[in-house]
N, CA, C and O of each residue as an XYZ file, in Angstrom:
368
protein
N      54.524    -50.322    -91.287
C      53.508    -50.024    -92.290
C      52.245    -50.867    -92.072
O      51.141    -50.425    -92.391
N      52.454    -52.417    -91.378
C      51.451    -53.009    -91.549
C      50.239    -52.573    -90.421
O      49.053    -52.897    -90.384
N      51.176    -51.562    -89.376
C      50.468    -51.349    -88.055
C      49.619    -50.419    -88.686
O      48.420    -50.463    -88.411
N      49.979    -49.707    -89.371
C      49.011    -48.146    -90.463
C      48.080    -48.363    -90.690
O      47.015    -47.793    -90.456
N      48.405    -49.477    -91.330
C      47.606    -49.954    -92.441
C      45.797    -50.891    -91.789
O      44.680    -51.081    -92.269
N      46.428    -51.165    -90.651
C      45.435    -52.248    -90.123
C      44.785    -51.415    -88.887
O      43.887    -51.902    -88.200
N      45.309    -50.136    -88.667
C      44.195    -48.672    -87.993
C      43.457    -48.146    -88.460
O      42.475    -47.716    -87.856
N      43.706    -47.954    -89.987
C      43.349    -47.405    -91.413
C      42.051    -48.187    -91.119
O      41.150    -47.605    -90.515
N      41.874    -49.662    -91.567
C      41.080    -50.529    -91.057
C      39.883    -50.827    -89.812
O      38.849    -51.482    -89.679
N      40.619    -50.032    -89.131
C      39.820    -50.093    -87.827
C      39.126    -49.012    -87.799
O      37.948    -48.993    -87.440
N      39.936    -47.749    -88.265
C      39.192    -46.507    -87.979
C      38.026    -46.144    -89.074
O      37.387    -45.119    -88.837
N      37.671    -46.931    -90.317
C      36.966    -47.018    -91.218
C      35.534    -48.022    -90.837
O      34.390    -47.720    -91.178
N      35.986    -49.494    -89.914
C      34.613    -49.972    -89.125
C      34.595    -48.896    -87.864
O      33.526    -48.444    -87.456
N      35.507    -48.631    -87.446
C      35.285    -47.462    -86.274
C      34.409    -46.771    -86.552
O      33.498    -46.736    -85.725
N      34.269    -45.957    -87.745
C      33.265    -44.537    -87.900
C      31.367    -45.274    -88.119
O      30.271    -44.747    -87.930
N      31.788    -46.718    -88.603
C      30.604    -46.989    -89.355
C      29.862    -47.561    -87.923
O      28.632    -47.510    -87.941
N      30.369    -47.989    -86.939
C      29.322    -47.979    -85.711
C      28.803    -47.051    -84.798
O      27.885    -47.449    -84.079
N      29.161    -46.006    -84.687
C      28.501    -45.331    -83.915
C      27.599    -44.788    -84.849
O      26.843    -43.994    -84.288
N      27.351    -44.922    -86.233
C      26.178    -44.484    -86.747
C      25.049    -45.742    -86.412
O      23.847    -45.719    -86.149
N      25.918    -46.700    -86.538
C      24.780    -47.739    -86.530
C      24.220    -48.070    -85.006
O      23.199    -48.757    -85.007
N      24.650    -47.747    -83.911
C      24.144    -47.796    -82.607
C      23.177    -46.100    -82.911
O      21.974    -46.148    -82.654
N      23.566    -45.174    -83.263
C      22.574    -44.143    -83.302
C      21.465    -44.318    -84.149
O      20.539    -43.759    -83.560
N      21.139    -44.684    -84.977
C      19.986    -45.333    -85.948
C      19.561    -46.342    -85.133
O      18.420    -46.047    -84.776
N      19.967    -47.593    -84.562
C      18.928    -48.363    -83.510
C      18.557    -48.058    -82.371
O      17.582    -48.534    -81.789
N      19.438    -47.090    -81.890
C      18.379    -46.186    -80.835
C      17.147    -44.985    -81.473
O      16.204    -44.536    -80.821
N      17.329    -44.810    -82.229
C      16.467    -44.417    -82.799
C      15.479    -44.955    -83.976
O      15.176    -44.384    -85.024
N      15.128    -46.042    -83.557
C      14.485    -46.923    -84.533
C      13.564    -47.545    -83.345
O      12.415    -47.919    -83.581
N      14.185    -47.635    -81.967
C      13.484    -48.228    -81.125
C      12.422    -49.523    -81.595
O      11.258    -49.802    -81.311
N      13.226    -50.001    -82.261
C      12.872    -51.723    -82.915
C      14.689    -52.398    -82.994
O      15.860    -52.044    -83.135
N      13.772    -53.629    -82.776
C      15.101    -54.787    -82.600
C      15.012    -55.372    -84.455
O      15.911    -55.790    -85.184
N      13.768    -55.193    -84.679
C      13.924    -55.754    -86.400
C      14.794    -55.225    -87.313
O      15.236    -54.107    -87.579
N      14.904    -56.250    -87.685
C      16.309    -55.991    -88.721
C      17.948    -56.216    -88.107
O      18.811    -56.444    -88.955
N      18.355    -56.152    -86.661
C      19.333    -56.188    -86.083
C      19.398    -57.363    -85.894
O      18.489    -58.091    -85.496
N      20.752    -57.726    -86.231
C      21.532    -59.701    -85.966
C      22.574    -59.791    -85.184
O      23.785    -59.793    -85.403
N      21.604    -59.903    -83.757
C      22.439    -60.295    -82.540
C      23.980    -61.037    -82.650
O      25.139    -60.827    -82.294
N      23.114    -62.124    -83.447
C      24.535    -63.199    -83.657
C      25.824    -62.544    -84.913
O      27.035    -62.650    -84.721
N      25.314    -62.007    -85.930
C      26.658    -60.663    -86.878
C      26.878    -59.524    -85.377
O      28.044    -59.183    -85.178
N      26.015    -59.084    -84.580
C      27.004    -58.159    -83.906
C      27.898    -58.716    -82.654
O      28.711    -58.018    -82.049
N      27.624    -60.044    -82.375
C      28.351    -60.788    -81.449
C      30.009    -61.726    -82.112
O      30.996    -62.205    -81.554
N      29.479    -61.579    -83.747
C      30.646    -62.348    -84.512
C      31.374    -61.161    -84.344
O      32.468    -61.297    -83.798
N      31.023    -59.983    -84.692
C      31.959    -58.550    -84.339
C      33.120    -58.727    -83.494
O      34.349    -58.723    -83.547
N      31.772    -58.946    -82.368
C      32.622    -58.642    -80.904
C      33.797    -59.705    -81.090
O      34.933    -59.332    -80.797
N      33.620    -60.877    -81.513
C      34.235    -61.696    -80.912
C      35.796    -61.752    -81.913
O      36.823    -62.305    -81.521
N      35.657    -61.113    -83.113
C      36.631    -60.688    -84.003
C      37.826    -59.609    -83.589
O      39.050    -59.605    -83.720
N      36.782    -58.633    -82.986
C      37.733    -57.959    -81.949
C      38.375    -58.303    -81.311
O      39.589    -58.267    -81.512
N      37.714    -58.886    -80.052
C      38.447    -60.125    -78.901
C      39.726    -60.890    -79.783
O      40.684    -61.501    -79.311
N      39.442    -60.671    -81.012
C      40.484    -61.950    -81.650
C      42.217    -61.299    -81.297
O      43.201    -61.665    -80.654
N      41.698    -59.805    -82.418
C      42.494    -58.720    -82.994
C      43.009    -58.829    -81.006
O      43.614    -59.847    -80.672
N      42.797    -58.082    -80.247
C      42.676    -57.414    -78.983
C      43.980    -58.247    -78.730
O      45.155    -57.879    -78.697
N      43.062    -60.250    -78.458
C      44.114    -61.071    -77.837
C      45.676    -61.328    -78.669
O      46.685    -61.562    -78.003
N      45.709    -61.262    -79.966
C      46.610    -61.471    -80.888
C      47.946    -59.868    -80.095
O      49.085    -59.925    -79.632
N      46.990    -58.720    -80.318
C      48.404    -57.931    -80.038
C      48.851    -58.185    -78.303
O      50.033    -58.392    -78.029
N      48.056    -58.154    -77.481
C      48.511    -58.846    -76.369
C      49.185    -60.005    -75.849
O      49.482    -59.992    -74.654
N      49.524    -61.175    -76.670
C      50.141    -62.318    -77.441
C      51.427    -62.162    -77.447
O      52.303    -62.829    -76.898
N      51.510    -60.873    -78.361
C      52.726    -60.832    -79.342
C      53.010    -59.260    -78.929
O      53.325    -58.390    -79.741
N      52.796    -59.014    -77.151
C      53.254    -57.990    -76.912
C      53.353    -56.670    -77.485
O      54.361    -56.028    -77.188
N      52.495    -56.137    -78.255
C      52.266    -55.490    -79.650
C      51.254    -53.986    -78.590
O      50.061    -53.752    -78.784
N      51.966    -53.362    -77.758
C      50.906    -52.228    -77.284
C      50.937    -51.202    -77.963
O      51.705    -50.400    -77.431
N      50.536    -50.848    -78.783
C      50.630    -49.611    -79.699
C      49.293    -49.111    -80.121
O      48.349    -49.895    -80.213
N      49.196    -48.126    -80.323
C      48.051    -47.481    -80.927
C      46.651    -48.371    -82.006
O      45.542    -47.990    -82.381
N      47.313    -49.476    -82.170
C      46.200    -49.958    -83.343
C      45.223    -51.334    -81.397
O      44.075    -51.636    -81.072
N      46.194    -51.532    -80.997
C      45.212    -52.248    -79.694
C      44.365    -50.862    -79.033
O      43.371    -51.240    -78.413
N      44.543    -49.313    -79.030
C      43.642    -48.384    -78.762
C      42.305    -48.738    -79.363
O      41.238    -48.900    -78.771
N      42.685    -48.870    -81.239
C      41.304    -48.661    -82.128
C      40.816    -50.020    -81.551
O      39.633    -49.767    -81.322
N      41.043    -51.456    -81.139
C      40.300    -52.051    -81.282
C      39.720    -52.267    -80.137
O      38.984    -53.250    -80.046
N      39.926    -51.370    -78.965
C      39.728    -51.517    -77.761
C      38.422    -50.218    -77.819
O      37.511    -50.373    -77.005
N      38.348    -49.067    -78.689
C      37.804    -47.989    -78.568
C      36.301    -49.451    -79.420
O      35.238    -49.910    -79.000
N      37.218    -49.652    -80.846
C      35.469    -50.453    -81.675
C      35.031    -51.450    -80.907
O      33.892    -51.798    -81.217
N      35.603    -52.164    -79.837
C      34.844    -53.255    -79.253
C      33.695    -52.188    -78.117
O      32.472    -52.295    -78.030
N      34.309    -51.526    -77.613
C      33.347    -50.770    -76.779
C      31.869    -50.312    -77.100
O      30.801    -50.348    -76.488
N      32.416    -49.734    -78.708
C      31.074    -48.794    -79.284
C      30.227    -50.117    -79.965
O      28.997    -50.159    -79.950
N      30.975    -51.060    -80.493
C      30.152    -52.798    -81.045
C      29.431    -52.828    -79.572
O      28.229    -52.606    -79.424
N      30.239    -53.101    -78.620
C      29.546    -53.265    -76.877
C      28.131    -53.039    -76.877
O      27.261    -53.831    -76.515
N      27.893    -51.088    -77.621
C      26.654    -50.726    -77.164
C      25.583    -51.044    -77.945
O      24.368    -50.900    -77.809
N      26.507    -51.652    -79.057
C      24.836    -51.961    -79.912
C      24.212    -53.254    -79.613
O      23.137    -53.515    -80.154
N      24.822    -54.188    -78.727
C      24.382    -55.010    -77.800
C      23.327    -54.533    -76.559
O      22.268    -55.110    -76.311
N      23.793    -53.487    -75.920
C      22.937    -53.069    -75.446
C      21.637    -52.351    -75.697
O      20.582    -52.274    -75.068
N      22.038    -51.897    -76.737
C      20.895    -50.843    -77.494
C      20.034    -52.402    -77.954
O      18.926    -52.675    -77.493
N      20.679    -53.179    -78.791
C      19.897    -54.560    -79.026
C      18.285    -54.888    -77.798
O      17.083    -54.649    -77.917
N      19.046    -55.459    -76.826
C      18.619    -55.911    -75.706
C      17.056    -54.338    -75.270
O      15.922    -54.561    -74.847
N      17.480    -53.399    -75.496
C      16.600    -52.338    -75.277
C      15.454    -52.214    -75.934
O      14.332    -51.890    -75.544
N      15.864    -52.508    -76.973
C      15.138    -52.672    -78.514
C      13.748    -53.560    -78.354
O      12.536    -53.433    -78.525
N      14.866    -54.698    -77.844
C      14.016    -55.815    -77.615
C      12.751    -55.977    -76.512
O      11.580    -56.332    -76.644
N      13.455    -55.600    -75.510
C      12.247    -55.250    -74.469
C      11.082    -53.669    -75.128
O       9.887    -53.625    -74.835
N      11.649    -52.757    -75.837
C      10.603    -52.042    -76.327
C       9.757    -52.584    -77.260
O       8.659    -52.092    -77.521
N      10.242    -53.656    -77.823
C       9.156    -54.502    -78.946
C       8.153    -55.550    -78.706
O       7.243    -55.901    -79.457
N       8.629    -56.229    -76.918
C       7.459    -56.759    -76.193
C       6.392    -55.872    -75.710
O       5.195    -56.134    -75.835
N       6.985    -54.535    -75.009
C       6.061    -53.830    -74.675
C       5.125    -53.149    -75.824
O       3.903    -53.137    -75.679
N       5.701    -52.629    -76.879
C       4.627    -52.525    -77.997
C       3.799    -54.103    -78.174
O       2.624    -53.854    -77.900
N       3.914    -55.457    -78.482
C       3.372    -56.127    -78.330
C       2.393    -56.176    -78.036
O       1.340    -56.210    -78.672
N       2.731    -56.191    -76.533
C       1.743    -56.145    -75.163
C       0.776    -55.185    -75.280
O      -0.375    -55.293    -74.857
N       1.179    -54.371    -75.777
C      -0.006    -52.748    -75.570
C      -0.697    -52.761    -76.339
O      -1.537    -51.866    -76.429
């Protein structure tokens, strides 16, 4: 039950990032985005990830957190994109 319960979990921040990487690509601004909250993400994941690998635990809930670290992944990148489009507005 507790494995349910803690996918339930995942698949609920699951849905809420790929909206939020699609809104900062389309915002093409880094303002407002906190490198360091989407890196505490990542690194929460990494937590979850290393814990079921630990405790030998391969089941479907190490999928969700392996699928949300990926899509967290891109809003790092989208970040970094952001950022260089906000020097070049700068600049121009």
């Amino acid at each position: 039950m507790s494995s349910i319960l803690e996918t339930i979990m995942l698949i609920c921040f699951g849905f809420s990032w790929p909206l939020n990487v699609i809104k900062a690509y389309k915002a093409k601004t880094a303002k407002g985005t906190s490198l360091p909250f989407i890196l505490l993400i990542i690194a929460g994941y990494i937590a979850g990830i290393s814990a079921k690998l630990v405790t030998h635990q391969f089941n479907y809930v190490l999928i969700a957190y392996i699928v949300n670290l990926a899509i967290v992944s891109a809003n790092v990148i989208i970040y970094f994109r952001n950022v260089s489009l906000d020097k070049k507005h700068l600049h121009a």
